[in-house]
C-alpha positions as CSV (number, residue, x, y, z in Angstrom):
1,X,0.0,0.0,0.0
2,X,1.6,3.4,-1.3
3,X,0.8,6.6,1.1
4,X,-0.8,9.5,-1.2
5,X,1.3,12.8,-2.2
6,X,0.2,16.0,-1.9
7,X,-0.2,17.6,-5.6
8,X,3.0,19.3,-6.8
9,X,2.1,23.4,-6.4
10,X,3.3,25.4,-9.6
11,X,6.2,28.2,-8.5
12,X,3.1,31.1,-9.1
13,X,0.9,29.7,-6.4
14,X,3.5,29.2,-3.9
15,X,5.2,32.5,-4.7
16,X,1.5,34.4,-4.2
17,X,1.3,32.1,-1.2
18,X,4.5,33.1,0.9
19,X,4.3,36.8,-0.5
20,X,0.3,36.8,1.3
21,X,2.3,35.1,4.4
22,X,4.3,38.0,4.5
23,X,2.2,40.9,3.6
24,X,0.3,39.4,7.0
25,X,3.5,39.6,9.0
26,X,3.8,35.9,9.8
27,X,6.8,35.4,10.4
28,X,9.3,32.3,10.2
29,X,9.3,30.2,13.5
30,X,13.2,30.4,15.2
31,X,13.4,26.6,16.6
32,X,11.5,23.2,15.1
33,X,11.4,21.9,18.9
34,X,8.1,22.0,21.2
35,X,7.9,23.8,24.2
36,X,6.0,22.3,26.7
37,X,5.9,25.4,28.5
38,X,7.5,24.0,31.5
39,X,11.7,24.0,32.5
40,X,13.2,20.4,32.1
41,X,13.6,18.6,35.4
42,X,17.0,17.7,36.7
43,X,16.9,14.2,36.8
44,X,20.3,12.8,37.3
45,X,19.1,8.8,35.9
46,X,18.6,11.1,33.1
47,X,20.9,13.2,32.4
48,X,23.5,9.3,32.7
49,X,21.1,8.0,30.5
50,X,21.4,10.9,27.8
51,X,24.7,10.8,27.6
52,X,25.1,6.9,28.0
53,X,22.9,7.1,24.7
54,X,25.4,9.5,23.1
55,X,28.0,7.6,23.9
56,X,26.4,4.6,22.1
57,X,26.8,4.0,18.5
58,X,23.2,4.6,16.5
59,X,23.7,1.8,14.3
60,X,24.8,-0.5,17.5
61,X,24.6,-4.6,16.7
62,X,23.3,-4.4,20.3
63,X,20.4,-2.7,19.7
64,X,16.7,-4.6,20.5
65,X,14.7,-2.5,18.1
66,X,14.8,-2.0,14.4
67,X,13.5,0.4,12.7
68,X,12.3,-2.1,9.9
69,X,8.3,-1.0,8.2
70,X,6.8,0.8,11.3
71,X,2.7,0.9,10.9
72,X,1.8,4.7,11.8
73,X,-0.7,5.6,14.1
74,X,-3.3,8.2,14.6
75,X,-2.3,10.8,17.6
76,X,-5.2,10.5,19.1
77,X,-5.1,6.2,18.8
78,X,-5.1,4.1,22.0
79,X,-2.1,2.0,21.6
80,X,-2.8,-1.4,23.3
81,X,-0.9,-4.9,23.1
82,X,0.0,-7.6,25.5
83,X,1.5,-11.3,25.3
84,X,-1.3,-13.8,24.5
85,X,-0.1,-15.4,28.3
86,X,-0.6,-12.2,30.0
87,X,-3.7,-12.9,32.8
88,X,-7.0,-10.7,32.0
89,X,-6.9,-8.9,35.5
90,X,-3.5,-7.7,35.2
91,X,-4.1,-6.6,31.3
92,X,-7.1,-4.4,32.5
93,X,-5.3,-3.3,36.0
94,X,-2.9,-2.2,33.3
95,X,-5.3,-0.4,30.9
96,X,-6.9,1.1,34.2
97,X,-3.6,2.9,35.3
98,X,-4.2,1.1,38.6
99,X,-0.6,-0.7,38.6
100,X,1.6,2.0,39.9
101,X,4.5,3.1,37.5
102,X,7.9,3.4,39.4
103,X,10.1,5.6,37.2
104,X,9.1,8.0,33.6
105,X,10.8,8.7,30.5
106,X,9.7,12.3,28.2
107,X,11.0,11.7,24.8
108,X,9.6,15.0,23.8
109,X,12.5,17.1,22.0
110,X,14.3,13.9,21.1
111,X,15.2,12.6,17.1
112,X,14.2,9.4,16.2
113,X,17.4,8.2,16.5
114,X,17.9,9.8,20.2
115,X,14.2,8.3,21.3
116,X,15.4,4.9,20.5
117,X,18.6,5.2,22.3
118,X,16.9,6.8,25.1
119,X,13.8,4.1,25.2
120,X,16.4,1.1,25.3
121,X,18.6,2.5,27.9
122,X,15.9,3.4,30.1
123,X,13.9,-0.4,29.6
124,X,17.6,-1.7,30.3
125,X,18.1,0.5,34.0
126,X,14.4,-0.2,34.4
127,X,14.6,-3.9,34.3
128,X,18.0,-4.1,35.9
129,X,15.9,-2.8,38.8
130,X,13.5,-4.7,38.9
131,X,10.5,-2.1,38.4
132,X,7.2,-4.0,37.6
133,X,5.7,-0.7,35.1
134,X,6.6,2.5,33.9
135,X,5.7,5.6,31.9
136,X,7.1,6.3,28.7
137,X,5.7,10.2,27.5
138,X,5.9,9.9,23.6
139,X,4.0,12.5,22.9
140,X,1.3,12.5,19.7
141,X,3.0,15.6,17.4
142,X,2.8,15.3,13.5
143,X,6.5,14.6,12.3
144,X,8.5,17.4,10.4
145,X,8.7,15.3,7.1
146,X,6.0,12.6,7.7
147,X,2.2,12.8,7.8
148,X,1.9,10.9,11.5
149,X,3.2,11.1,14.9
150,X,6.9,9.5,14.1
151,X,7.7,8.9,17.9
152,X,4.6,7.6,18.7
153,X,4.4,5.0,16.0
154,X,8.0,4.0,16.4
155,X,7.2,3.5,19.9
156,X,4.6,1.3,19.5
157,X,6.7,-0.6,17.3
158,X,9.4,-0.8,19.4
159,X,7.8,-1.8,22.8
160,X,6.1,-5.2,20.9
161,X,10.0,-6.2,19.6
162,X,11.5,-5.7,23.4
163,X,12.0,-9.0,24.9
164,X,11.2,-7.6,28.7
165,X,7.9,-6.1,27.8
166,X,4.5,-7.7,29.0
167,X,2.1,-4.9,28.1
168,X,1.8,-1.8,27.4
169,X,-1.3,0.7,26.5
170,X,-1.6,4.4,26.0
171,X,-1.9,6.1,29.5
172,X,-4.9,7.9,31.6
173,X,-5.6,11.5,30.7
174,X,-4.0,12.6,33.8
175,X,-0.6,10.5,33.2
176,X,-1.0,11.7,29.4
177,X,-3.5,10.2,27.4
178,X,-2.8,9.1,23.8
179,X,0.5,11.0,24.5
180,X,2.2,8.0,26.8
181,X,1.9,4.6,27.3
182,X,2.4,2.1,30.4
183,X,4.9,-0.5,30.3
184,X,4.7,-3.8,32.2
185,X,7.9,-4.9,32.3
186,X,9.0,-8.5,33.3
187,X,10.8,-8.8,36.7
188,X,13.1,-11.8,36.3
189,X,13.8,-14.8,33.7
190,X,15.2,-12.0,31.1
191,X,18.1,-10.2,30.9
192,X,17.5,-6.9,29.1
């Protein structure tokens, strides 16, 4: 299945276009990041993670996730999957945001490339620690060049590959909606 292009716009139309852009004063935006309107938090796990993740090859034969054909989703989609295993009660305590998350992860601001490094690091400490669930903020933003939330989609791609991973569905309005998702991690029997 081939996504639809736009139609091609002839150099008149644009031209009349960004000369009626300017002639209304709109002007060119100075940074293509999102401000959440709120200072970062100084979260030392972090910050080691960040720059455990820079450290870190991108193209690492290490790496749990691929970023082979990823199905995009809607922003406003409820992501949902378990393992077929996975007891009823503790998929719907899941879906009910009544299993407590331990530790979060905001990949707002992040590149693809940066988010993935970021997610794995962070399944890998959470894991190693033996925390049951946690909240990963992907956020639900159209991407700069594609016509879906990138993040989000690659995310929910991701999380079903990752060997420690139970669960996860999109979170409660108040953790973030269609914006994050709960993981159910696996507490022992893998190493991540």
């Amino acid at each position: 299945m081939s996504q639809r292009r736009p139609p091609q716009d002839d150099d008149d139309d644009t031209n009349a276009f960004r000369r009626a852009l300017r002639e209304a004063g709109v002007r060119r935006i100075a940074v293509n990041r999102a401000d959440p309107g709120r200072p970062r938090r100084r979260d030392p796990a972090a910050a080691e993670r960040r720059a455990a993740a820079v450290a870190t090859d991108a193209h690492d034969t290490t790496s749990r996730t691929s970023d082979g054909r990823v199905e995009p989703v809607r922003p406003s989609e409820f992501l949902d999957f378990a393992l077929p295993d996975l007891p009823y009660r503790t998929r719907s305590q899941l879906k009910r945001g009544q299993i407590e998350w331990e530790a979060g992860l905001d990949l707002h601001g992040y590149s693809l490339d940066e988010a993935r490094l970021e997610l794995e690091s962070f399944l890998r400490e959470a894991a190693g620690s033996r925390m049951r669930c946690v909240l990963v903020v992907h956020g639900k933003a159209w991407g700069s060049t594609a016509n879906y939330p990138v993040i989000k989609s690659h995310v929910n791609a991701w999380l079903r590959e990752w060997p420690a991973v139970l669960a996860f569905c999109s979170a409660k309005e108040s953790d973030g909606g269609a914006g994050a998702v709960y993981i159910l991690l696996r507490r022992r029997g893998l190493d991540a």
